[in-house]
C-alpha positions as CSV (number, residue, x, y, z in Angstrom):
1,X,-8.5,36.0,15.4
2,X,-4.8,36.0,13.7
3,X,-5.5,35.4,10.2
4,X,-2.6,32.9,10.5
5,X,-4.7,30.6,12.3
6,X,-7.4,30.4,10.2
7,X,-5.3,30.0,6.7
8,X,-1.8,28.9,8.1
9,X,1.3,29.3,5.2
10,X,1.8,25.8,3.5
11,X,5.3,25.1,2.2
12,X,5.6,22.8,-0.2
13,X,9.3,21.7,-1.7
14,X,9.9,19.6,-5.0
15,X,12.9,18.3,-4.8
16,X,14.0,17.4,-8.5
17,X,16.7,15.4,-10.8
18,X,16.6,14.9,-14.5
19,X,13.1,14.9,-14.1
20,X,12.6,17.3,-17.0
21,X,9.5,15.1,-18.7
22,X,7.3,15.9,-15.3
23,X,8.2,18.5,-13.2
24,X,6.2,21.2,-14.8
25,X,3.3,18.8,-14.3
26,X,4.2,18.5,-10.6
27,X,5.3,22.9,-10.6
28,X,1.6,23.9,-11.7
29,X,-0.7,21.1,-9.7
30,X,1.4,23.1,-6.9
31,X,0.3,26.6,-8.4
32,X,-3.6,25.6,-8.9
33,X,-4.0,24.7,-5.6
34,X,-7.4,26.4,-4.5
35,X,-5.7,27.2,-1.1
36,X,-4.2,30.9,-1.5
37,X,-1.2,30.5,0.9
38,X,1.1,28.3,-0.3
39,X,4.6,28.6,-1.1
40,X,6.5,26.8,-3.5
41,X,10.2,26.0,-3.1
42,X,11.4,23.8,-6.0
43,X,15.3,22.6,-5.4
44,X,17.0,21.6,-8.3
45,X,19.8,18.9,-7.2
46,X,22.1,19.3,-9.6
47,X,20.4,18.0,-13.3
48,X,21.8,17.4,-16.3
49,X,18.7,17.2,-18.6
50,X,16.8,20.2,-19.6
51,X,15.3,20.4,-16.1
52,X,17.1,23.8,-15.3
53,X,16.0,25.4,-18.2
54,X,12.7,24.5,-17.8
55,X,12.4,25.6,-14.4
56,X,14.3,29.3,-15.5
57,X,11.2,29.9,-18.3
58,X,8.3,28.7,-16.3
59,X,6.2,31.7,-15.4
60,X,4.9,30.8,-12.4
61,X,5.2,32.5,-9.1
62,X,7.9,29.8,-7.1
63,X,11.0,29.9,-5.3
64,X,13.9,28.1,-7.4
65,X,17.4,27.1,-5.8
66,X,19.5,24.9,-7.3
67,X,22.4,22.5,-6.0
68,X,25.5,20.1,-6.6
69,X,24.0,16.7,-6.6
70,X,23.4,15.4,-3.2
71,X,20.3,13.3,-3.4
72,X,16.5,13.7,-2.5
73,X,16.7,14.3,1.1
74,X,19.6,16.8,1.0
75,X,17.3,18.8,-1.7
76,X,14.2,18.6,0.7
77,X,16.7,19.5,3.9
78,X,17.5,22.4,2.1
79,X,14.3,23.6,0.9
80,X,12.5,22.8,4.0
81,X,15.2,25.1,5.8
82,X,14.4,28.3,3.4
83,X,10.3,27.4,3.5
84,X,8.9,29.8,6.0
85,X,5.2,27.8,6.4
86,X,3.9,26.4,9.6
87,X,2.8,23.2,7.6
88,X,5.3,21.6,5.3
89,X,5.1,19.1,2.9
90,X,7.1,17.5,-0.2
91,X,6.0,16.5,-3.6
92,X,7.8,14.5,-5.7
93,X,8.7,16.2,-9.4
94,X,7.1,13.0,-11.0
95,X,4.2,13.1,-9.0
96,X,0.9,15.9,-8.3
97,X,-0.9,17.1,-6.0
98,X,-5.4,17.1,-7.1
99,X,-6.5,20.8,-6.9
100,X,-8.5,20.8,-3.6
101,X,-5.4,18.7,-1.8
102,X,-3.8,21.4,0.3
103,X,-7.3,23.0,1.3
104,X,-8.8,19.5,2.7
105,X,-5.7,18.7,4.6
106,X,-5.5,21.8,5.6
107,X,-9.5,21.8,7.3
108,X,-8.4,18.5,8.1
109,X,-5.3,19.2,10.6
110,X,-7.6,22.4,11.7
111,X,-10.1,20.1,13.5
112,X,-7.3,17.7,14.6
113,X,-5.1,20.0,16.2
114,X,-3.5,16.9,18.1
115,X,-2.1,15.0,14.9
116,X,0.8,15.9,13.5
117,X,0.9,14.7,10.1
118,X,-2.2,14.3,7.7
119,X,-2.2,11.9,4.4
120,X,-4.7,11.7,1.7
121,X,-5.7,8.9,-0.4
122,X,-3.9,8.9,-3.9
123,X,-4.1,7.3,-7.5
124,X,-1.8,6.0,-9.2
125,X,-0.8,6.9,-13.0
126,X,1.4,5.6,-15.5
127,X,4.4,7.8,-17.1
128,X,1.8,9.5,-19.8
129,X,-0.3,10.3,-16.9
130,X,-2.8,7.6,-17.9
131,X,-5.0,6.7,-14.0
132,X,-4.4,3.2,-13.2
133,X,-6.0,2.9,-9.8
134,X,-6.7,4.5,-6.8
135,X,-5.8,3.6,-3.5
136,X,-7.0,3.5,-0.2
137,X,-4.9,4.2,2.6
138,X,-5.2,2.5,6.0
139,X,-6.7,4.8,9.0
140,X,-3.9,5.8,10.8
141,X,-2.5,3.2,13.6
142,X,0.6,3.6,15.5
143,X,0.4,-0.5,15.0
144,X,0.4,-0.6,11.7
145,X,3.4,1.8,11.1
146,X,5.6,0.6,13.3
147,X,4.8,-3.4,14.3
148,X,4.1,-3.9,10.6
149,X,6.7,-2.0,9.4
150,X,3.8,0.0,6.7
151,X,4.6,3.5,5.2
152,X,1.0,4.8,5.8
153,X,1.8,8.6,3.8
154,X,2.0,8.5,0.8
155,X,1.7,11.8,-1.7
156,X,0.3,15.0,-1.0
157,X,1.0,14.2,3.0
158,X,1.4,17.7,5.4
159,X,2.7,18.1,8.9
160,X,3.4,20.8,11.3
161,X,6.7,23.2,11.1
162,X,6.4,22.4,15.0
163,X,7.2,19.2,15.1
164,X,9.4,19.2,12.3
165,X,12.2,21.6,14.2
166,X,11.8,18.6,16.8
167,X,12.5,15.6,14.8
168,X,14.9,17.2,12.3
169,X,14.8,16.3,8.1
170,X,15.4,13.6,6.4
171,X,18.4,11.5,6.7
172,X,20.9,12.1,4.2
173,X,22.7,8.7,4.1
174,X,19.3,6.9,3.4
175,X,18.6,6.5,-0.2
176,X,15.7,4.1,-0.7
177,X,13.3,4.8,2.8
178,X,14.5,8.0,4.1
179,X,10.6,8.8,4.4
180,X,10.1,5.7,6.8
181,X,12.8,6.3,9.0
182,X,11.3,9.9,9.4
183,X,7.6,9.4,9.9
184,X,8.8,6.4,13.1
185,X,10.2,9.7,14.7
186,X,7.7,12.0,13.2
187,X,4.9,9.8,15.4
188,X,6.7,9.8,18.8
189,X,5.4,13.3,19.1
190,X,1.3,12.6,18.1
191,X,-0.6,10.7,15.9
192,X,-1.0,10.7,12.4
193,X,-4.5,11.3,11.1
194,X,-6.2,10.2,7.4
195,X,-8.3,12.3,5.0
196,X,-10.7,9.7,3.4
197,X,-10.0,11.4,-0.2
198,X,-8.0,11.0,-3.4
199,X,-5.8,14.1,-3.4
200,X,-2.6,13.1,-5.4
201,X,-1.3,11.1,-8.2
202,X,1.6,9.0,-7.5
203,X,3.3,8.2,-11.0
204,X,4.8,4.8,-11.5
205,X,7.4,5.1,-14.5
206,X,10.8,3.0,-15.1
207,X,12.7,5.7,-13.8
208,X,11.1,5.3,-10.5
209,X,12.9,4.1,-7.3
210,X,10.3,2.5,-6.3
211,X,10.0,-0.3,-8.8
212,X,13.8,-0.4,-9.4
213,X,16.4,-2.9,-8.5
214,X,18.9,-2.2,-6.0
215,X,22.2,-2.6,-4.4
216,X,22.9,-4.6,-1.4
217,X,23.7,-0.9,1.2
218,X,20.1,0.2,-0.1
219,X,18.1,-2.8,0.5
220,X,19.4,-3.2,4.1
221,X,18.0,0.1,4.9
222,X,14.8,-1.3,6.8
223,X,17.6,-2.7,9.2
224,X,19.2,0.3,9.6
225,X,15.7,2.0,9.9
226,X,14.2,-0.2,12.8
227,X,17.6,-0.4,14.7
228,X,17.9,3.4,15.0
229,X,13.9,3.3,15.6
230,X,15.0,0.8,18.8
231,X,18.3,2.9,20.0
232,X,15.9,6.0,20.8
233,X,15.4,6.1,24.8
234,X,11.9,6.8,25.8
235,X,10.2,5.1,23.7
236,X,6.1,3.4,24.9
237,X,5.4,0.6,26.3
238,X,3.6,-0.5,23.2
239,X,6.2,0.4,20.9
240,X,8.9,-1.6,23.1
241,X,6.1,-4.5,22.6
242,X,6.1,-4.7,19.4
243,X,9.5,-5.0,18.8
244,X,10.3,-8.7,17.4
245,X,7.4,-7.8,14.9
246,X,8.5,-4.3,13.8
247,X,12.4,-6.2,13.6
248,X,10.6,-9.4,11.4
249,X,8.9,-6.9,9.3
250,X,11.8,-5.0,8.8
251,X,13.9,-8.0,7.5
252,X,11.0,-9.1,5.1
253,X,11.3,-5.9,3.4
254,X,15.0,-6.0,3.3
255,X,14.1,-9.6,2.0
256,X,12.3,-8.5,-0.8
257,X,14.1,-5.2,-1.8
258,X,17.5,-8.1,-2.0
259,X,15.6,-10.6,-3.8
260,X,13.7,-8.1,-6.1
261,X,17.4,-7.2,-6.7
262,X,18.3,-10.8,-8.1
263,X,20.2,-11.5,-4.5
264,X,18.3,-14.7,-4.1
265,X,20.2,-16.4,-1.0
266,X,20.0,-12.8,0.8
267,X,16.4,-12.7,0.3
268,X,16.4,-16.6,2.0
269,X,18.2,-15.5,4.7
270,X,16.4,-12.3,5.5
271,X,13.0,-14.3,5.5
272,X,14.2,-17.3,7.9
273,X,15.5,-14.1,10.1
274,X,12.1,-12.5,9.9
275,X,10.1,-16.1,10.6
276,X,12.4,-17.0,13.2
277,X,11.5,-13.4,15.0
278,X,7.7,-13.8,14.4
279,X,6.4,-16.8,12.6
280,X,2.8,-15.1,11.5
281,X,4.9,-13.2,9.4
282,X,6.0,-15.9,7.0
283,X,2.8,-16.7,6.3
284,X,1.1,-13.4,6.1
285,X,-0.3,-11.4,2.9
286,X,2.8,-9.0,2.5
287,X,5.2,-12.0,2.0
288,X,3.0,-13.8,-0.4
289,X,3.1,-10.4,-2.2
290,X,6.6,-10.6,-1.6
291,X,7.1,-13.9,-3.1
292,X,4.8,-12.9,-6.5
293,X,6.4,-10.0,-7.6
294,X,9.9,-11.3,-6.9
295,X,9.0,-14.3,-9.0
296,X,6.6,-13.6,-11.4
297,X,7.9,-13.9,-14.8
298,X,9.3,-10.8,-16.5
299,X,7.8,-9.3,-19.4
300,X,9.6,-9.4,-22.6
301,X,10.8,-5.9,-24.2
């Protein structure tokens, strides 16, 4: 048997940017990976901290490129493009990756040889690497990542080089959910599948885009997401069906990312679109959630 098959090449890229505090963290959780065949590509998007530097002294065995500023997914386009691995994956350069990731999601896609994407369970840790908890990610459902609108993959997530020359990278113009809009094409072409285990850290910091305001372009981008999702001919049955919901979910989001952002009648309208479209959705979990972190009073410095 090709020795290929039984240890396929991983590519991992880290796209960074002024990320100087943590991307050596994120370089070596990459490096003491117990799985011998990965590669490394870290793209460097044009810093201006000491993140060059740091990447030009660090020892380790890793493929370094950098480029003029042109944002996350350009970096990972880029990378992606050079990698030569028949699984590929990303890693943010605030985030890690546990040791044994690679290997169990590795086994994992082995015996699944339908999915086309595998994610891990992850922690979460502060910005001195403190754990603050772990969570569990949902079994994978076509449902639940399209109808409710729910980025299942979070770190550490792999998928197949095959299906990636399919669906293409990441959209460039997309600043906030890039990694949505890919995974609703990513699953047109198999499932998704779940490893049961904690194999990343996903860092939550000040600096993070995540938990940061933003402008009015950015938090449209779940409409902009969906619509392109529902301008793609071919699509199931079941995706067709679910459309109202994936569209009311979509605007809630958008709803919070506006009102999270201070744009209070823009996160009023976005809600009465979304309960208009599907009125379960007003009242789920995910909008009270909404509600209390848009509202919940802010901490003092």
């Amino acid at each position: 048997m090709d020795a290929s098959n039984i240890m396929p090449k991983v590519s991992i890229i880290i796209p960074t940017y002024n990320t100087g505090r943590y991307v050596l963290d994120a370089i070596d959780s990459v490096l003491q990976q117990t799985y011998p065949n990965v590669e490394l590509i870290v793209v460097d998007d044009g810093s201006t901290d000491d993140t060059a530097a740091l990447l030009e002294q660090h020892p380790g065995n890793f493929i370094r490129y950098r480029q003029v500023n042109a944002g996350q997914s350009a970096a990972m386009n880029f990378g992606w493009q050079q990698s030569s691995g028949e699984l590929l994956g990303y890693l943010s350069a605030d985030d890690r990756l546990h040791p044994r990731a690679v290997e169990a999601i590795v086994a994992t896609m082995a015996k699944e040889p339908e999915a086309v994407l595998a994610y891990p369970d992850f922690c979460v840790i502060d910005e001195d690497s403190k754990h603050v908890r772990t969570v569990q990610t949902p079994d994978y459902e076509e449902r639940l990542l399209i109808a409710n609108f729910q980025c299942l993959p979070g770190p550490g997530a792999l998928f197949r080089r095959s299906v990636w020359d399919k669906v293409g990278g990441w959209n460039t113009g997309l600043r906030n959910i890039p990694d949505m809009d890919f995974f609703l094409r990513l699953c047109q072409y198999g499932p998704f599948t779940r490893v049961a285990e904690p194999l990343a850290d996903f860092r939550i910091h000040s600096g993070s885009t995540t938990y940061n305001p933003c402008n009015a372009e950015r938090s449209d981008e779940p409409l902009k997401v969906i619509n392109s999702l529902y301008q793609t001919s071919g699509l199931s049955p079941s995706i067709l069906g679910w459309k109202r919901k994936a569209v009311a979910n979509a605007h809630m989001l958008s709803g919070f990312m506006h009102g999270f952002s201070g744009r209070y009648a823009m996160f009023v309208i976005r809600m009465g679109k979304a309960a208009l479209l599907d009125p379960p959705s007003i009242l789920s979990r995910k909008m009270v959630s909404y509600v209390l972190t848009i509202f919940r009073p802010k901490s003092k410095a």
